[in-house]
N, C-alpha and C positions, 0 to 999 in steps of 0.2 A: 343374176341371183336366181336361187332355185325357188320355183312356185310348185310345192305341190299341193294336193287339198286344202291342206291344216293350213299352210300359211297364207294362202289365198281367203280362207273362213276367216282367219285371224284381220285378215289387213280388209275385210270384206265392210261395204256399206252396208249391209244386213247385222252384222254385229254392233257395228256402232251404232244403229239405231233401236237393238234390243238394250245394248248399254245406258242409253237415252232413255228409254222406259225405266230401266231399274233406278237410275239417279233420280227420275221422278217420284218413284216409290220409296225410295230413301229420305230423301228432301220433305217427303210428305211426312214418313214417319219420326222423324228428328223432330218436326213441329211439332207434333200432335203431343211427344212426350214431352218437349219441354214448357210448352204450353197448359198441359196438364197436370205435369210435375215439377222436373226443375232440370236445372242445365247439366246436374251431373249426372241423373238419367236417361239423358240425352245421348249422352256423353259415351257411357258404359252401353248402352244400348244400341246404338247406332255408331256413331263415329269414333268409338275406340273397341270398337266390336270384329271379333277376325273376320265376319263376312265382308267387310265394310274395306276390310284390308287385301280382303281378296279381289273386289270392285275394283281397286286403286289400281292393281296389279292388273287385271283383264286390258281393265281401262288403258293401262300406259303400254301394251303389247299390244293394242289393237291400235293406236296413234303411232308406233313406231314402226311396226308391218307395214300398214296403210303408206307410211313415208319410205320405208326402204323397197316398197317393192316396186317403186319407178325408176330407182337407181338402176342406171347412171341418169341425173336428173338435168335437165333442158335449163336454159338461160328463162324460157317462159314460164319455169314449174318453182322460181326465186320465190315468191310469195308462200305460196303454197308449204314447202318445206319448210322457209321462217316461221310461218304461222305453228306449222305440228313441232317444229324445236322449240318454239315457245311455250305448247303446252307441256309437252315431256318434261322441260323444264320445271313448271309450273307443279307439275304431280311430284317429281322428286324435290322440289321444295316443299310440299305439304308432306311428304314422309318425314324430311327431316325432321320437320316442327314437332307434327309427333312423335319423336324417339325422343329429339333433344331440347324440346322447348320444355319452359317452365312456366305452370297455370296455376300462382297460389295466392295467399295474403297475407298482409301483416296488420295485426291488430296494435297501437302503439298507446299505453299513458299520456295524456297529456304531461307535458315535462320533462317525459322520457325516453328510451336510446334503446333500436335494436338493430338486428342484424339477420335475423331470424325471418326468413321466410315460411309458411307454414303449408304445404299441399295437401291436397285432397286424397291422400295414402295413408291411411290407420297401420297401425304397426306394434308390435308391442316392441320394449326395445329392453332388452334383457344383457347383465354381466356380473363382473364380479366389480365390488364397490372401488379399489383401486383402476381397474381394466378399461380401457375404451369397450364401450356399449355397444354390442351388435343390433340392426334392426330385423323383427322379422315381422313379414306381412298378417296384418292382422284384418282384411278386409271380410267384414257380412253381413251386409247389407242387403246385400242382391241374393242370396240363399241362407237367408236367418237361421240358427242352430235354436233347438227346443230341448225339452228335458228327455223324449223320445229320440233325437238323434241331433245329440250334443256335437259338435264338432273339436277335432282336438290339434293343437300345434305344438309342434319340437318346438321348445325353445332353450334347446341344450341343456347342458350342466343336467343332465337326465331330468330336467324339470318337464311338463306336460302341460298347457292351458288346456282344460277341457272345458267350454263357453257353449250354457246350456240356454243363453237367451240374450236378446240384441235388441235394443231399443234404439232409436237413431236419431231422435230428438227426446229426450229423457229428462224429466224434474225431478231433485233430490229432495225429498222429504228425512229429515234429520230429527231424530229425537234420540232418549239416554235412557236408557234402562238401570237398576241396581246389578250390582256385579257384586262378587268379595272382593276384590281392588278395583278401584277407580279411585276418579277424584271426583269431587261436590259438584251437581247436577242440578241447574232450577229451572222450571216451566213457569215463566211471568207473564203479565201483559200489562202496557203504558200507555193509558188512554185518555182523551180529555173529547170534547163536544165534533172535533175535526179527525184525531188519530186517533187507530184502535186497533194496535199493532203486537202481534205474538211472537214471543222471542225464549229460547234453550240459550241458557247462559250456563258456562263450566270454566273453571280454573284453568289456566292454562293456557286460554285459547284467543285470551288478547279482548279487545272493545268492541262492543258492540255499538257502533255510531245511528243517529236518531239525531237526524239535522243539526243542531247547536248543540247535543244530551249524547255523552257517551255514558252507557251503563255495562260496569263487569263486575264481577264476582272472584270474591277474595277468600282467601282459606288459613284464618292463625293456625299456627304448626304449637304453639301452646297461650299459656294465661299471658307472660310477657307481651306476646307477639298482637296478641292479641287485643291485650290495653293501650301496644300503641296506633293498632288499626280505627280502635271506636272510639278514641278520643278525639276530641276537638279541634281544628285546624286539618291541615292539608299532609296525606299521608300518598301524596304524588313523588314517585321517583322514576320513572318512565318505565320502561318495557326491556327485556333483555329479550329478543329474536336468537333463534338456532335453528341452523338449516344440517338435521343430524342425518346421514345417510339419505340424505335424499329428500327426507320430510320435515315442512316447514314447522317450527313450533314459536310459542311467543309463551314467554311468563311474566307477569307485573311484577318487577319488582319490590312493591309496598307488599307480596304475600312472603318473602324471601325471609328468614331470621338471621342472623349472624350465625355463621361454624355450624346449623343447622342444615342438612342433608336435604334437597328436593329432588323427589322424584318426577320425571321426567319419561316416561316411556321405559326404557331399557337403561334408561341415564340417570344417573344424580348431578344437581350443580345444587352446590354450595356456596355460598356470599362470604370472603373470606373480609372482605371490606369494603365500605361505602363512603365515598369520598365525595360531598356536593359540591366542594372549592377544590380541587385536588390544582396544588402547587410542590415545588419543590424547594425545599428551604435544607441544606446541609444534608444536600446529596440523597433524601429522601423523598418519599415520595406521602404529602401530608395533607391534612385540609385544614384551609386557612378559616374556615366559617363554615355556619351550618345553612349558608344559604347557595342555592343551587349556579353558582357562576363556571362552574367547570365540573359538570358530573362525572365522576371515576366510578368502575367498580372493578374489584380484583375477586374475581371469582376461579373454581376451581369445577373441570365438567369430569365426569369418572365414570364407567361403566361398571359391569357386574365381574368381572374379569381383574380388577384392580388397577387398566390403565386408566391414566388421568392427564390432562390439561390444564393448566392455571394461566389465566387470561387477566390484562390489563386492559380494561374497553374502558373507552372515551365517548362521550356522548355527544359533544360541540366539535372534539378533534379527531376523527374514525381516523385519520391518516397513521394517530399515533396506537392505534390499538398492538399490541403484545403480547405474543404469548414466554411468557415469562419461565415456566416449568415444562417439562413432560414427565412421564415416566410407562416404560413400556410398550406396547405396540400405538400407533397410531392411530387417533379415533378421526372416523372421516364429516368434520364438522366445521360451521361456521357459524363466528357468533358477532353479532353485534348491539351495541345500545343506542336504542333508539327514544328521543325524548320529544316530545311535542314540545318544539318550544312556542307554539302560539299561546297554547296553557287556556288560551277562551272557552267559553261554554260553560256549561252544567257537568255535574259529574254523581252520579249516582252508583254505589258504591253497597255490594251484598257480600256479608261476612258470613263464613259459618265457620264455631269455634269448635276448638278439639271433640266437647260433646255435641256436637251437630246442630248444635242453637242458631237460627239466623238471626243477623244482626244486618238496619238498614242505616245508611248515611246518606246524606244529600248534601251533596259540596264539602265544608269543610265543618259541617256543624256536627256533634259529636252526634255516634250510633244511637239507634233506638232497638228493642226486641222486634223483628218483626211475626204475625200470625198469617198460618195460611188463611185465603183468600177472606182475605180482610181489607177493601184500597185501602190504602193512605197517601196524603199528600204529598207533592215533592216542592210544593210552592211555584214551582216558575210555571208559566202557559197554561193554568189551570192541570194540570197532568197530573196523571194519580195512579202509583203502580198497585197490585195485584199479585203477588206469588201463589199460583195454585199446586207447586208440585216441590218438595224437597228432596233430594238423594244424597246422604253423605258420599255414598262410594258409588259411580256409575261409572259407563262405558258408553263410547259411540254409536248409536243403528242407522242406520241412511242405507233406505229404500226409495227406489224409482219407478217411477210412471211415466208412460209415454203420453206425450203429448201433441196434439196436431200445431204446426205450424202454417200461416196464410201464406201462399205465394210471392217469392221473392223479400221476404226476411228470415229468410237461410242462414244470412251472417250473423244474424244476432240472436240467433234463436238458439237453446240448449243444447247442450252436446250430445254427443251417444253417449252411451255406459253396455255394460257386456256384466252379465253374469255369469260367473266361472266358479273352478274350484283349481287346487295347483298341486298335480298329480306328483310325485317323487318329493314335495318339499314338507317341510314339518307343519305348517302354517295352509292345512289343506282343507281348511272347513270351508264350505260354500260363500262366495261374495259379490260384492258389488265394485264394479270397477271403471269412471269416467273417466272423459280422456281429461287426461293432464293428471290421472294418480302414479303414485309412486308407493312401490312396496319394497322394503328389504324381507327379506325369508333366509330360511336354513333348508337348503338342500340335503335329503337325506344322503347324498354322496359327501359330504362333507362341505363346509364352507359356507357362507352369505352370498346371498346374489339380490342385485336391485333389478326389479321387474318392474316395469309403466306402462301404461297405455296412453298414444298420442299419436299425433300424423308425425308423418315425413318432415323432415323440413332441411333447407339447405340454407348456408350461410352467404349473404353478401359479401362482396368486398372492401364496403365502405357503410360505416352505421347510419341511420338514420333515426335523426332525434325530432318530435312532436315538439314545435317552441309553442304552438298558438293551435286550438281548434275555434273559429268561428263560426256562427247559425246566425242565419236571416230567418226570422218572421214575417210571415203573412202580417200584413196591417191588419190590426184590432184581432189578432185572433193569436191563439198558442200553436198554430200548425208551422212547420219549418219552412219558409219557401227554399233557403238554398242553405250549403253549407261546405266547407274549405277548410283546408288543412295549412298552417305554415309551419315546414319543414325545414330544418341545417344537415347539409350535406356537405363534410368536409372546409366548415368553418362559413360556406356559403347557404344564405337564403331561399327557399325556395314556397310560391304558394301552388298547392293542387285544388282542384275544384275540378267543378262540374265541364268534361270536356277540356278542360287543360290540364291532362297527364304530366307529372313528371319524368322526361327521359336519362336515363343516368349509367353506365356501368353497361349499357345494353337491355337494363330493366327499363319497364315504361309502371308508374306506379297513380292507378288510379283513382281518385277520393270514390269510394260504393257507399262507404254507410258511417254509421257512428252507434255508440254505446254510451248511456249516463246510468252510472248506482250513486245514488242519494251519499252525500258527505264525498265523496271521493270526485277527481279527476277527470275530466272524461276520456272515454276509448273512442280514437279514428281509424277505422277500417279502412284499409287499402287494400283494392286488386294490383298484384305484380303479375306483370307478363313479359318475357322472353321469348322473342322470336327468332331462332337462329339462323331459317329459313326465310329473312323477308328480304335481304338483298337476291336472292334467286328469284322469287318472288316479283321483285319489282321487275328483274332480268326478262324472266316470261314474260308477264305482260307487257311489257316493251315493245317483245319480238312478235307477240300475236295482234298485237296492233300495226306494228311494222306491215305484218305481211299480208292482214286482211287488205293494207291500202294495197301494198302492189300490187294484190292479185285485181283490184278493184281500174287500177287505172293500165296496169295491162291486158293486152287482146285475148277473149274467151278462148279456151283450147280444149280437144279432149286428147285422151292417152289410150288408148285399148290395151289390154293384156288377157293375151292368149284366145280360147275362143269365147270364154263367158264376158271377161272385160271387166278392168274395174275403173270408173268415169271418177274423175275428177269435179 
C-alpha cells in the first residue's frame, strides 16, 4: 500500500491522540449544556452539530489508515485489526442511528389509542383542505426571529410565514374583547373559603369543568328559546362537537332553536329535529318519549356559499350516524353528538337573552336576572359566583408569555407559540400561533389552504392504547414515589415503568413522565426510541472485546514502517 505523508499523518499516533483531546472537549461540553440546559441543547449543539459530524469522519479515517497501513497483516497483528473493525464498525453504526433513528414521544389519554409518534422537529405543515399536507421546517429556537429581523418561510401556494417572535415555552393568556360580530362573552369568578378561581366563558366553546360543577354559558336566539332555557327543570341535551376544516368546535345543544340558523364561524347548523327516544315505528324515524333513552338529532351544517349537509347523529349509537342529504360542493367536516351520560354533578348555567340580559340557573331550578358583580349563591360547597364583565358580541385574544421552566420538566411544560403574520393570504393581520393550531385562510392566488404549526411526527405500525395509569405515594405524604403505565398492544397487555421499557415493532417505549388537568383523564408520557444501529452496535463491541483479549494473550510485537515508523 502507498505511504505518502498524508496517509502516514492520517494513520499516525499523533493524530489519534489529538483526536482524543477533542473527544474530551466534546464530552466536556455536551455536559456542561445538558446539565445547564436540557438534552435537546445538547443535542443541536454538540452531537447533531456538523463539527461533531466532521469528528466522527476524522475519527473513522484515522482508525481505518492506522489499520490498512500494515496490510498485508501477520497472524500476530489478528487482535489488533479485530479490535479497529470493531470500532469502524462501531462509528458507522452511530451514523446510522443518527440519519435513521428515531428520538420522540407519545403523550397517550388514559382510555385512549395512538399511533402518533411526536419528534422534536417544528414544522408548519401547510395544503389544500382536500390534499395531503406537506411539512415544512419551521425550527427557531436556536436563532429567534424579532420584529427587527423577522424571519420568513415559503410555504407555497404563494403564501409567506413571516415569524416576527419565538417563545419556546409560552402561557396563553385568553380573554374577549367586544367586536360587531361575535358571540356572548363573560368574565366570572366561583369562589368559596378553599377556591378562587377565574374563568372567560363564551358560547360555543363547550364546559367549563370545576371538579363535580360544570359551568357554561348559553345564548336564546329569541323570547321562545328563551322561556324554555330559564324555566324550571333540566334543559340538558348534550353537546353537538364539529371538527370544520381543521378546527375543533363544540355547541350545546339546549342553545340550538328548531329551523333557527346557528352561526358557527363561517357555518350555520340548524336543528332540523330533536329526538330524545328516537325509534322507528312504520319506517320512520320518531320519538317515542320525551325522556332521553336514545338521543337523535337531524341537523342541517351550510356554509356561506349555499353548500349543505344534513346529518343523523346518534348519541348512545355514533356507529349509526348518517349523513342523510348533500347538496353542492363538499364541506370538509365532522360531526358528532356527544352526551355525558354520567349526568352527576352541578351545573350552573348563564343565559343571555336576544336583549343582552343575563340570566343565571343552578341545576335545574328555574333562572334568576343576574347583576354585575354582585355574588350570589349557587348552594352546593358554599360556592358563590361573581360575573364581573358582560359582552353581547365578542371575539377571541390569546396573548403569550414566556415562561421559565425547572430542569427536566421539559415534557410537561408549555409549548412554543411564534408570532407571525401570513404574507400572500387574505387573513394577514399579525398573530399568535401554538403548536398544535390550525388555521384555514384564503390565498390571494385563489383557493383555502390549511396551515398548523406542530412537530414532525411519524406513524407506528401497530396503535397503542393507555388501559390503566398507576401512581405510588410516598407514605404519608402527596409526593409520587413511582408511576407505570398499562398498555394493549395488538389485543395483548403490556406494564411500562420505571426501567422496564416496552420493546415492540423495534420501538423501545419508556414510562418519562405524566400529566393530570382537574376533571379529565390523566396524560402518560412516553419516550420512543428506535435504534436501527444497535445490532451493528452490539457487532463492534463484540469485535473490540474480541481483540483487546487476543492481543492481550498474544506475544508483544512491534511493526516499523518506513524510516519514521508507526508502533503498534
Amino acid at each position: 500500500m502507498k505511504r505518502n505523508k498524508v496517509f502516514k499523518f492520517l494513520a499516525s499516533i499523533k493524530l489519534a491522540v489529538i483526536l482524543f483531546v477533542f473527544f474530551v472537549v466534546i464530552l466536556a461540553s455536551a455536559t456542561y449544556y445538558e446539565s445547564a440546559y436540557d438534552t435537546a441543547t445538547a443535542q443541536h449543539l454538540v452531537y447533531k452539530s456538523p463539527l461533531f459530524a466532521v469528528f466522527l469522519v476524522i475519527f473513522f479515517v484515522n482508525i481505518f489508515t492506522s489499520t490498512a497501513i500494515r496490510y498485508p497483516w501477520s497472524k500476530k497483528q489478528t487482535g489488533f485489526v479485530i479490535t479497529h473493525l470493531g470500532i469502524l464498525i462501531l462509528l458507522a453504526a452511530a451514523a446510522f442511528t443518527m440519519v435513521a433513528g428515531v428520538d420522540g414521544s407519545m403523550i397517550i389519554q388514559e382510555g385512549q389509542t395512538s399511533k402518533r409518534i411526536m419528534l422534536n422537529d417544528p414544522v408548519f405543515f401547510v395544503g389544500r383542505p382536500s390534499a395531503q399536507l406537506k411539512e415544512v421546517p419551521a425550527e427557531f429556537r436556536w436563532t429567534p426571529p424579532s420584529e427587527s429581523r423577522p424571519q420568513k418561510v415559503n410555504l407555497g401556494e404563494g403564501v409567506t410565514a413571516e415569524v416576527v417572535e419565538y417563545l419556546h415555552h409560552a402561557r396563553r393568556n385568553t380573554y374577549y374583547k367586544e367586536a360587531p360580530q361575535g358571540v356572548p362573552a363573560l368574565e366570572m369568578r366561583i369562589f368559596n373559603e378553599r377556591v378562587d378561581q377565574h374563568e372567560w366563558l363564551t358560547a360555543g366553546k363547550g364546559d367549563v369543568q370545576l371538579g363535580p360543577a360544570r359551568i357554561r354559558l348559553l345564548r336564546a336566539n329569541n323570547q321562545e328559546h328563551l322561556k324554555s332555557l330559564i324555566q324550571a327543570g333540566s334543559s340538558e341535551r348534550g353537546e353537538l362537537q364539529l371538527l370544520v376544516a381543521g378546527e375543533p368546535l363544540q355547541i350545546n345543544v339546549s342553545e340550538l332553536s328548531a329551523n333557527k340558523p346557528f352561526q358557527v364561524g363561517e357555518f350555520t347548523v340548524t336543528l332540523r329535529r330533536y329526538l330524545p327516544h328516537a325509534v322507528i315505528e312504520k319506517d320512520e324515524l320518531v320519538s317515542q318519549s320525551d325522556n332521553p333513552v336514545n338521543p337523535c338529532l337531524d341537523v342541517r351544517l351550510a356554509d356561506s356559499k349555499g353548500n349543505y349537509q344534513d346529518w343523523l347523529l346518534f348519541a348512545r349509537l355514533p356507529d349509526l350516524n348518517t349523513r342523510t342529504a348533500s347538496k353542492g360542493e363538499a364541506i370538509p367536516a365532522k360531526l358528532l353528538y356527544a352526551w355525558d351520560t354520567a349526568g352527576e354533578g352541578h351545573v350552573l348555567s348563564f343565559i343571555v337573552d336576544p336583549n343582552g340580559k343575563l340570566w343565571g340557573k343552578v341545576d335545574d331550578k328555574a333562572a334568576h336576572p343576574v347583576d354585575l358583580n354582585k355574588p350570589q349563591a349557587t348552594g352546593w360547597m358554599n360556592l358563590q359566583f361573581e360575573v364581573s364583565k358582560l359582552l353581547p358580541k365578542a371575539v377571541e385574544v390569546r396573548e403569550f408569555v414566556s415562561v421559565e421552566v425547572e430542569k427536566g420538566a421539559e415534557q410537561t411544560a408549555p409549548p412554543p407559540a411564534i408570532r407571525l403574520r401570513l404574507l400572500g393570504a387574505k387573513e394577514n393581520e399579525m398573530r399568535w400561533m401554538e403548536r398544535g393550531d390550525v388555521l384555514q385562510i384564503h390565498a390571494d392566488s385563489g383557493g383555502e389552504l390549511i396551515v398548523g404549526y406542530a412537530y414532525k411526527s411519524i406513524e407506528l405500525a401497530f396503535p397503542l392504547r393507555l388501559k390503566d395509569f398507576q401512581m405510588d405515594m410516598d407514605p404519608g405524604t402527596n409526593s409520587p414515589a413511582a408511576f407505570k403505565s398499562e398498555v394493549e398492544v395488538e389485543g395483548q397487555s403490556y406494564l411500562i415503568q420505571m426501567n422496564e421499557p416496552l420493546v415492540k415493532g423495534g420501538y423501545k417505549f419508556f414510562q418519562s413522565s405524566y400529566s393530570e388537568v382537574p376533571g379529565q383523564p390523566t396524560y402518560s408520557i412516553f419516550t420512543v426510541a428506535k435504534d436501527p444501529g444497535i445490532a451493528l452496535k452490539y457487532l463492534g463491541s463484540i469485535m473490540v472485546v474480541m481483540g483487546i483479549a487476543i492481543m492481550f494473550i498474544t506475544r508483544p510485537y512491534k511493526v516499523n514502517v518506513g524510516r519514521r515508523g508507526v508502533s503498534e
